[in-house]
C-alpha positions as CSV (number, residue, x, y, z in Angstrom):
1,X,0.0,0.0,0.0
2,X,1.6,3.2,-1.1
3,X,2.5,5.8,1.3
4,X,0.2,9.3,1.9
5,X,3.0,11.8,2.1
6,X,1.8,15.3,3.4
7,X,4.0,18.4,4.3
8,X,5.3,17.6,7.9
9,X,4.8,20.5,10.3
10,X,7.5,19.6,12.8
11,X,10.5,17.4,13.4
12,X,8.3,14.6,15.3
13,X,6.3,14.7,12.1
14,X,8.8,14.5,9.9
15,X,10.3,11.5,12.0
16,X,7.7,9.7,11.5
17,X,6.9,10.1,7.8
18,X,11.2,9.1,7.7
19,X,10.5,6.1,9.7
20,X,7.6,4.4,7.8
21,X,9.6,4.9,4.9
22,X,12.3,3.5,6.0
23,X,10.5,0.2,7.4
24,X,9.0,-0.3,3.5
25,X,12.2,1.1,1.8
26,X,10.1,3.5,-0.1
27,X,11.8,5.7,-2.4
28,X,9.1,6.7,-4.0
29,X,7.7,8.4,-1.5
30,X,10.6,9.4,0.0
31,X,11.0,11.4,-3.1
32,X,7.2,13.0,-2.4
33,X,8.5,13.7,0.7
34,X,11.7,15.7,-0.5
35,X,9.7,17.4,-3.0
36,X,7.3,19.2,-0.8
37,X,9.7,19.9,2.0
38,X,11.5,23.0,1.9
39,X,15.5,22.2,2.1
40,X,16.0,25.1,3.9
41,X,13.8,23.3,6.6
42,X,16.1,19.8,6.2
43,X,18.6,20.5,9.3
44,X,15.5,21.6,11.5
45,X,13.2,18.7,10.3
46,X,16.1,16.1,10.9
47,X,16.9,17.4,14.2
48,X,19.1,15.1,15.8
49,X,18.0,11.9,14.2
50,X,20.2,11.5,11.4
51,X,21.5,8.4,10.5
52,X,23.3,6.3,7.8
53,X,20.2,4.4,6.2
54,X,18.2,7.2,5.9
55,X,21.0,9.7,4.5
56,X,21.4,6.7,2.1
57,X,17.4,6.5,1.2
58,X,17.7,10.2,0.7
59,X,20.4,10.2,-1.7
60,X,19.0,6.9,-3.5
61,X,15.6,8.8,-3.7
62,X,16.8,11.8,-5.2
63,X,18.6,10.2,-7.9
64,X,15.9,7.6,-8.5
65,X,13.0,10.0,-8.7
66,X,14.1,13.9,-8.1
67,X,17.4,14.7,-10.0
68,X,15.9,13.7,-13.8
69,X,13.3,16.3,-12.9
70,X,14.2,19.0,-10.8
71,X,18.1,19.2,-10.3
72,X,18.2,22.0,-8.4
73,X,15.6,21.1,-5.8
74,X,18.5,18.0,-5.5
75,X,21.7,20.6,-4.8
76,X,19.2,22.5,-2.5
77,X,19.2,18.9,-0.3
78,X,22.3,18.0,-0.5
79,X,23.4,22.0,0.7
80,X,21.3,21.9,3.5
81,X,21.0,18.1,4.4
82,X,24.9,18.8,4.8
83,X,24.3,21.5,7.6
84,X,22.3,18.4,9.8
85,X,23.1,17.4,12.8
86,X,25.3,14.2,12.9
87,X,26.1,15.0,9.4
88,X,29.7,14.5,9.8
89,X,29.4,11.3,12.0
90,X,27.1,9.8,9.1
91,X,29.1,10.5,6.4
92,X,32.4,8.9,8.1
93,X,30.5,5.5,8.2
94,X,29.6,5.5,5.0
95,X,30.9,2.6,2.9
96,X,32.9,2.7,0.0
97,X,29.8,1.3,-1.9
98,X,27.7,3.9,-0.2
99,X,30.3,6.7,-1.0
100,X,30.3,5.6,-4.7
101,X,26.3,6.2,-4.7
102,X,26.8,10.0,-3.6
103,X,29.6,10.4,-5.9
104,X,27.2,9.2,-8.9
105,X,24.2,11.5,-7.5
106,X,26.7,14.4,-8.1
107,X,28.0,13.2,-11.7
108,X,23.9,13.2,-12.4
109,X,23.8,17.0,-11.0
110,X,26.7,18.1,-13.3
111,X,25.4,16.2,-16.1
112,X,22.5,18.3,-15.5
113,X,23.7,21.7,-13.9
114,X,20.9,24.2,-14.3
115,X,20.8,28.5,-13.3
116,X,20.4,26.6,-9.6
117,X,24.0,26.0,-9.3
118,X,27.3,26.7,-10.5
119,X,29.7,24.2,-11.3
120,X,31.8,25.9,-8.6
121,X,28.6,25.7,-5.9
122,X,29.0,21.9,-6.9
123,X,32.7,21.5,-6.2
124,X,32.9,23.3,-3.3
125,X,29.7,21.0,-1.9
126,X,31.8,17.5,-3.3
127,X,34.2,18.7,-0.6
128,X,31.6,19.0,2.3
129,X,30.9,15.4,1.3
130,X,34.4,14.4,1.3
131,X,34.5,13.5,-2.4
């Protein structure tokens, strides 16, 4: 049964939205979800609950569903989903397999640069992600 995705409100709200879709794996509508929340919002929504899995359903989601379609609603994620709490912990767990996913996410957003983002905005956010 697919997923209702609505705008959450709060972090608790968003928690929980991240939670069931994490349980079913659902990158579909973990792409809803990351297409009607403001990035700017990300850190706030996240609070202190970010972990590996869900940083990797996140990036999987967005290339899957979000970066064919709007690539600048993916740099806008990535910018701020880098500014998250635990952000740094995360990404120095990831695996070299889980790196390598990133790394393609960003070939897709220069492949597809828009007025978004300049190729230099890109670089200089490969290096927050250690690539």
């Amino acid at each position: 049964e697919k997923l209702r995705i609505s705008e959450p409100s709060n972090a608790y709200d968003f928690g929980q939205i991240i939670n069931a879709v994490n349980t079913n794996k659902d990158k579909a509508a973990c792409a809803d979800l990351l297409t009607i929340t403001d990035p700017k919002k990300l850190p706030m929504l996240l609070s202190n609950k970010l972990e590996g899995e869900i940083f990797l359903i996140f990036i999987q989601s967005l290339d899957y569903y979000v970066v064919g379609k709007d690539p600048g609603l993916v740099y806008q994620h990535l910018f701020y989903l880098s500014k998250a709490e635990r952000f740094k912990v995360v990404l120095a767990l990831l695996s070299k397999n889980e790196k390598e996913q990133v790394q393609r996410l960003f070939d897709l957003l220069s492949e597809n640069q828009n007025h978004q983002y300049s190729l230099e905005d890109l670089e200089s956010l490969k290096k927050v992600y250690e690539l």
